[in-house]
DRENPA-454594 format. One line per 10 residues: their letters; for each residue x, y, z of N, C-alpha, C. Coordinates in Angstrom, 1 decimal. Layout:
N
A = X,Y,Z,X,Y,Z,X,Y,Z ~ ... .
REM end
This chain:
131
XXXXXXXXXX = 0.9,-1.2,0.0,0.0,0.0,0.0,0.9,1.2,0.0 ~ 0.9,2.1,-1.0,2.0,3.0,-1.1,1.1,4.3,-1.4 ~ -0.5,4.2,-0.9,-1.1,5.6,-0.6,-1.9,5.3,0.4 ~ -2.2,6.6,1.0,-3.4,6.1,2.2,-4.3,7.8,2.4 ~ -5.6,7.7,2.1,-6.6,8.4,2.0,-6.8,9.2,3.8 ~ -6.7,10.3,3.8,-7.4,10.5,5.0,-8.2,11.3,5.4 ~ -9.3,11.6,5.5,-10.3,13.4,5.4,-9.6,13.8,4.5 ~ -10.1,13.5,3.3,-10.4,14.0,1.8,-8.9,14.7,1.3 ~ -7.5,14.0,2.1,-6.3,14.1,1.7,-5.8,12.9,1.3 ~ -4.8,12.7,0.4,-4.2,11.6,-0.2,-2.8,11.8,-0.4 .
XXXXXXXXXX = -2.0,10.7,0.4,-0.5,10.7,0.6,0.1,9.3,-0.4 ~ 0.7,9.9,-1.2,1.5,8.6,-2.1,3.1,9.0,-1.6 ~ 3.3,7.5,-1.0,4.7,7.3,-0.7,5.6,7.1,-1.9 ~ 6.7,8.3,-2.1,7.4,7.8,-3.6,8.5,6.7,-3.4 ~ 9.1,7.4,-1.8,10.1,6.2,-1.7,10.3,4.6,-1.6 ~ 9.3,4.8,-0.7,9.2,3.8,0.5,8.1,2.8,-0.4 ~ 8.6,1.5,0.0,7.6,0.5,-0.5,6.2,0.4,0.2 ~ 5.9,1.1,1.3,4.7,1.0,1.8,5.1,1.9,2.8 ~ 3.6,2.8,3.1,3.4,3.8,3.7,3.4,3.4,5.2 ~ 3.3,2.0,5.3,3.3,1.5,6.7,4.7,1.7,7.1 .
XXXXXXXXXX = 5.6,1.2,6.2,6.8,1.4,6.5,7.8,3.0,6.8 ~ 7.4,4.0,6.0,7.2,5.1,6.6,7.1,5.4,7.6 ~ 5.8,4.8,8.2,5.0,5.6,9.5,5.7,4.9,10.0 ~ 6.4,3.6,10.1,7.3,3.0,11.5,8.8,3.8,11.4 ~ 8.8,4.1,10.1,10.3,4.9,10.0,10.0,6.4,10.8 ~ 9.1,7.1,10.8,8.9,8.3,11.6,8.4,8.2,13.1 ~ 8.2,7.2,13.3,7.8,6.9,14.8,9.0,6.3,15.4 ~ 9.6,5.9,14.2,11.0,5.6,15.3,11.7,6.4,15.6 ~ 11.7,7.7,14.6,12.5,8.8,15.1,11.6,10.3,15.8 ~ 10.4,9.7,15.7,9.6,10.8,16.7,9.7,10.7,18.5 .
XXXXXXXXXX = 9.4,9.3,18.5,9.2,9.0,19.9,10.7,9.1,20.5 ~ 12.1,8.6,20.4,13.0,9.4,20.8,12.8,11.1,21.1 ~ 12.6,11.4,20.2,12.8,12.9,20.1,12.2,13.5,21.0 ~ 10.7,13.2,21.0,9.7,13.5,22.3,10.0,12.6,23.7 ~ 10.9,11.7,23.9,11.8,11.4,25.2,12.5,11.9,25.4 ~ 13.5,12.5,24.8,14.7,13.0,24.9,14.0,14.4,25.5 ~ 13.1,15.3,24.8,12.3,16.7,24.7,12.2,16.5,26.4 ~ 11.2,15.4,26.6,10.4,15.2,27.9,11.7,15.7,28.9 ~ 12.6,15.0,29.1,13.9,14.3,30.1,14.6,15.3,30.2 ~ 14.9,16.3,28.7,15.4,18.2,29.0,14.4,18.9,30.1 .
XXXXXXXXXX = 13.0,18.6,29.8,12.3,19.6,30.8,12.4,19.4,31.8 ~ 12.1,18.0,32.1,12.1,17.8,33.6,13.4,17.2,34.3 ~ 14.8,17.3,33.5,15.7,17.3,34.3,16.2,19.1,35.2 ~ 16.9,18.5,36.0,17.0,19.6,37.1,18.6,20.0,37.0 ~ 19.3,18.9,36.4,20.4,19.3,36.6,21.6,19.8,35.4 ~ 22.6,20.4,35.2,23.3,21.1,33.8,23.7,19.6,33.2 ~ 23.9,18.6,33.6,23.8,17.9,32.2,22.5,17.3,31.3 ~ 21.6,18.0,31.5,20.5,17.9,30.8,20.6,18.9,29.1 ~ 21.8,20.0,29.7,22.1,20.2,27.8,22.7,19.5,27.0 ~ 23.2,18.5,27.5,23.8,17.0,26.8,23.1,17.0,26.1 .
XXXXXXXXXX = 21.4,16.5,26.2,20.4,16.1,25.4,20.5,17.4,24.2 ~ 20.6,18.2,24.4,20.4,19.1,22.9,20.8,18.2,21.8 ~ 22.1,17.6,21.4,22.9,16.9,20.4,22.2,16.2,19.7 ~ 21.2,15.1,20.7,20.8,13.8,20.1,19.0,14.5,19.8 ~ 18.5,15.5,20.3,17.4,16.4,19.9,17.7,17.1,18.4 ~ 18.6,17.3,18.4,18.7,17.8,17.1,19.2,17.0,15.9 ~ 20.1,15.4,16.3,20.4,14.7,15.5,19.0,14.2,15.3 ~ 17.9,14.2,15.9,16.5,13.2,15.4,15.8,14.1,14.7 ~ 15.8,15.4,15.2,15.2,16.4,14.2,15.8,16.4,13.1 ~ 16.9,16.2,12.8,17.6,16.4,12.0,17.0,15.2,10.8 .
XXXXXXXXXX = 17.0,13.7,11.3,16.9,12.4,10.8,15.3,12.7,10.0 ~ 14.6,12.9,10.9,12.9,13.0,10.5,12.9,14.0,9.5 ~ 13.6,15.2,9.3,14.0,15.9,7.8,14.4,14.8,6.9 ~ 14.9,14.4,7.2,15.9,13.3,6.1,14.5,12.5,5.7 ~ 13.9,11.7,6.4,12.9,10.8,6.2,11.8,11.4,5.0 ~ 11.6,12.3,5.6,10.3,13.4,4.9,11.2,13.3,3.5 ~ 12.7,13.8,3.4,12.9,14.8,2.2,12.6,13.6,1.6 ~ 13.8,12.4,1.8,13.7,11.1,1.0,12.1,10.3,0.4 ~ 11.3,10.7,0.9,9.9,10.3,0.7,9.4,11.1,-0.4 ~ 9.6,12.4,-0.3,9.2,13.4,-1.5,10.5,13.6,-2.5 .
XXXXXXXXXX = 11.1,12.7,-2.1,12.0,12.5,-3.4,13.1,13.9,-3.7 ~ 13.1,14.9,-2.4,14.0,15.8,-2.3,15.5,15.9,-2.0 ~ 16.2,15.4,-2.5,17.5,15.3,-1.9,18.6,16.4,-2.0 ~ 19.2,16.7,-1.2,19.5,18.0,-0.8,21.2,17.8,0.1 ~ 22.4,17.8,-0.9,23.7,17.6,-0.2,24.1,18.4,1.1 ~ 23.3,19.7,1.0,23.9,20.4,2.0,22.0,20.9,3.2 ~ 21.9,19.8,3.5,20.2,20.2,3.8,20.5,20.2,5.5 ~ 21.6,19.8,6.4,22.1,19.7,7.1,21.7,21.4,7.5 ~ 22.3,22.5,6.7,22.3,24.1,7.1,20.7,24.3,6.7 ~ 19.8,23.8,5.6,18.7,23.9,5.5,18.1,23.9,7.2 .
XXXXXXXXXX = 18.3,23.1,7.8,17.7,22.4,8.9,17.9,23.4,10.3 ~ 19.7,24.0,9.9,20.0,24.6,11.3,18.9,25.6,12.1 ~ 18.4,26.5,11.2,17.3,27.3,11.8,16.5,26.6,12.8 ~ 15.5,25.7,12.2,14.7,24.9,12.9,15.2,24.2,14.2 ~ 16.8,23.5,13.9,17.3,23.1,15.3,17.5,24.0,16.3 ~ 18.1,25.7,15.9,18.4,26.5,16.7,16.6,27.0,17.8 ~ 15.5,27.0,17.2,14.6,27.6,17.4,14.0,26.7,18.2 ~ 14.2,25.3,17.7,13.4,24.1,19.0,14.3,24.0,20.5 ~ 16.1,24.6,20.0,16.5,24.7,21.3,16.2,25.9,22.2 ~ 16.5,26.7,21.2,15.6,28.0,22.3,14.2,27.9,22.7 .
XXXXXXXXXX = 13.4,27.2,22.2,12.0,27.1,22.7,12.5,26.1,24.3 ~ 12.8,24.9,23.8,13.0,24.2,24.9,14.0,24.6,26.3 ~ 14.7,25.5,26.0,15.3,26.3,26.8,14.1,27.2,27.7 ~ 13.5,28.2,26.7,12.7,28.8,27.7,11.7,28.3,28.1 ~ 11.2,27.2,28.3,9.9,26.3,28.4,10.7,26.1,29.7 ~ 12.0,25.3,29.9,12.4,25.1,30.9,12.3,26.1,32.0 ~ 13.3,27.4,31.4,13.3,28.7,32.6,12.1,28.7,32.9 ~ 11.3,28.8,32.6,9.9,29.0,32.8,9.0,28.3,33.9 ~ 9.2,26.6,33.7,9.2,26.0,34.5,9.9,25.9,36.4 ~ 11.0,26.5,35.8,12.0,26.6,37.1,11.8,27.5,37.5 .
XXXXXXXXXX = 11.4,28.9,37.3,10.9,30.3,37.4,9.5,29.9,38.4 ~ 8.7,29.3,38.1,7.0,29.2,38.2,7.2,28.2,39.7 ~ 8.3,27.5,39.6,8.3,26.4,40.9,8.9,27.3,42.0 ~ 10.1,27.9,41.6,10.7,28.9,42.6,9.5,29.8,43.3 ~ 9.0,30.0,42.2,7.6,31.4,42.7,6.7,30.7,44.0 ~ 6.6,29.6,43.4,5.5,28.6,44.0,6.1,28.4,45.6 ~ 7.3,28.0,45.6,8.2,27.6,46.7,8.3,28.4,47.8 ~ 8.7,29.8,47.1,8.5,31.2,47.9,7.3,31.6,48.3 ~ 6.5,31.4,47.7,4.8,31.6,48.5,4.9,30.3,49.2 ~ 4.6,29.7,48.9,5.0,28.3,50.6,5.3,29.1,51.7 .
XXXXXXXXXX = 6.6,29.1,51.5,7.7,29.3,52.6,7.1,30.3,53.4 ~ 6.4,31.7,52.5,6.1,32.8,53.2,4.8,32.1,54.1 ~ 4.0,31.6,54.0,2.6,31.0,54.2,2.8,30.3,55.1 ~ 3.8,29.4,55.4,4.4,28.4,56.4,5.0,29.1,57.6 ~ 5.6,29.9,57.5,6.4,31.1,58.5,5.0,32.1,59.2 ~ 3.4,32.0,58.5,3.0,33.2,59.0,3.2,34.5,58.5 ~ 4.1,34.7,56.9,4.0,36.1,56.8,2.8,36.6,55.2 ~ 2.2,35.5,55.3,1.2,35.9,54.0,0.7,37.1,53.8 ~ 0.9,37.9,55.2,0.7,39.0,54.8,2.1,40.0,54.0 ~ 2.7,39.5,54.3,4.0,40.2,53.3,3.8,39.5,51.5 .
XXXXXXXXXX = 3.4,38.1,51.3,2.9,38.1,50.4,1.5,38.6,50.2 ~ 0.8,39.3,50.2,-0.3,40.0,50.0,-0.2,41.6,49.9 ~ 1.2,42.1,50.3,1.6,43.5,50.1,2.2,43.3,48.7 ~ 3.1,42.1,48.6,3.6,42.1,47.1,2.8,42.4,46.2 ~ 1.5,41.5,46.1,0.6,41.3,45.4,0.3,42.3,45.1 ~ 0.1,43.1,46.4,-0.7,44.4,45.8,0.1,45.7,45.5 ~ 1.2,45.5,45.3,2.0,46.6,44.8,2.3,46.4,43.4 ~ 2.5,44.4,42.7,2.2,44.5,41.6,1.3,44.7,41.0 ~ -0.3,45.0,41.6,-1.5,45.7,40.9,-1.3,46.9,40.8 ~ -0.1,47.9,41.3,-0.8,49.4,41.4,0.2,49.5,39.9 .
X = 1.6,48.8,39.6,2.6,48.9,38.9,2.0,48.7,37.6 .
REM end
């Protein structure tokens, strides 16, 4: 089967002998990619930018897949690509700060709440409303 119909779109596999085989060729290099993604966010500690390398080698690979399928081959598609790897690292960068920002915040209201000074968080509060 080297097409497959879906809500009134139609995909012909040019490469690949069967579109099944495709879809196991992209899921092998998606579900890495989205482990690796996961294990940057929720690691805590600096060797978690390790993972960039192999995030960007699979990003890299699932280009490859696609081009090879539409029959685009491309000697230097490697710098094609860099944009896209630079911008998934900076997203996944600040997705993290973001995370670690929002838990600190979280931590610090605890701590004030636990001690009895909620009213010092409650002046904050309301000084970032007048700002």
């Amino acid at each position: 089967m080297k097409e497959i119909h879906f809500i009134g779109f139609t995909y012909t596999s040019q490469y690949y002998e069967s579109i099944y085989i495709l879809t196991w060729t992209l899921v092998g290099k998606l579900l890495p990619l989205i482990a690796f993604s996961y294990i940057f966010i929720k690691a805590k500690t600096i060797w978690s930018y390790a993972l960039f390398s192999p995030i960007i080698m699979y990003i890299f690979q699932i280009i490859a897949v696609i081009n090879e399928d539409i029959g685009s081959v491309d000697k230097i598609e490697f710098f094609y690509c860099l944009p896209v790897f630079i911008m998934y690292c900076f997203l996944l960068y600040r997705y993290k700060r973001f995370l670690i920002d929002l838990k600190a915040k979280q931590d610090y209201e605890r701590e004030l709440v636990k001690t009895g000074l909620e009213g010092l968080l409650n002046q904050e509060l309301d000084r970032g409303d007048e700002e």
